[in-house]
N, C-alpha and C positions, 0 to 999 in steps of 0.2 A: 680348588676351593675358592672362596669368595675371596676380595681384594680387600677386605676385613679383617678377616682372619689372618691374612700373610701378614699385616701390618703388625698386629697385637702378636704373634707370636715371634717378634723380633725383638722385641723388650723380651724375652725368657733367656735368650742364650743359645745354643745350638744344645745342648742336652733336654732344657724344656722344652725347646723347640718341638727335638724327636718325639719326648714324652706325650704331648700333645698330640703329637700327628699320629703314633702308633696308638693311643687310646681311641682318640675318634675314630680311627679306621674301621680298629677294633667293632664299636660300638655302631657304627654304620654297616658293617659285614652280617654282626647281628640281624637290626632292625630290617635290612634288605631281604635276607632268608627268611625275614619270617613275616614280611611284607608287611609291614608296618610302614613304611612308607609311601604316605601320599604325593608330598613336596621335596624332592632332593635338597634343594638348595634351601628350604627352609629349616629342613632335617641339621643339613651342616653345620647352619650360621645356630642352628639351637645348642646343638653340643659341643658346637668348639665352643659359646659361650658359657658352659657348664662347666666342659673342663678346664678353660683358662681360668676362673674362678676356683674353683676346686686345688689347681695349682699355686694361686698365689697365695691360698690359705695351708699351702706345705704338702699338700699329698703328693706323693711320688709315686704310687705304686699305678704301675698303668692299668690293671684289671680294675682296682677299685676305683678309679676313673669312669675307664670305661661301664662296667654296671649300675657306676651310681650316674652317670649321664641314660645311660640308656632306662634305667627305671624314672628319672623326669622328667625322661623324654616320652612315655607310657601314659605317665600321672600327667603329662600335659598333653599328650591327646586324647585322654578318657575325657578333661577335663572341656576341652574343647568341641567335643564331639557330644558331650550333654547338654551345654550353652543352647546349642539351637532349638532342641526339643521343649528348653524349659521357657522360652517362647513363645513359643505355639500352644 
């Protein structure tokens, strides 16, 4: 993962740490199988930023991490992917 993400999730602790990494994994295992992914690495740097957020507002449960990264990470590529059409 990015040189970013290592940074920020050393301010958590080694238990938010894991919390983090097992949620994104999570959520990145998802989006992969169901190929939703364009950009790896922009994929990552989206949902570690999701769920570092989501963490420091108290959530602990990795699923609901994980799904709620992965639904706006959905809602920002729908979001993304209508920009250009409206365009043209």
């Amino acid at each position: 993962m990015s040189t970013r993400f290592s940074n920020n999730s050393a301010d958590f602790g080694d238990g938010a740490s894991l919390l983090m990494a097992n949620a994104i994994q999570i959520a990145l295992n998802y989006l992969q199988r169901s190929g939703e992914i364009d950009d790896y690495t922009e994929t990552c740097e989206f949902l570690a930023d999701k769920v570092e957020a989501m963490i420091r507002q108290g959530q602990r449960n990795r699923l609901v991490l994980a799904n709620r990264a992965i639904t706006a990470f959905q809602n920002y590529r729908s979001a993304r992917t209508i920009e250009p059409s409206l365009a043209g």
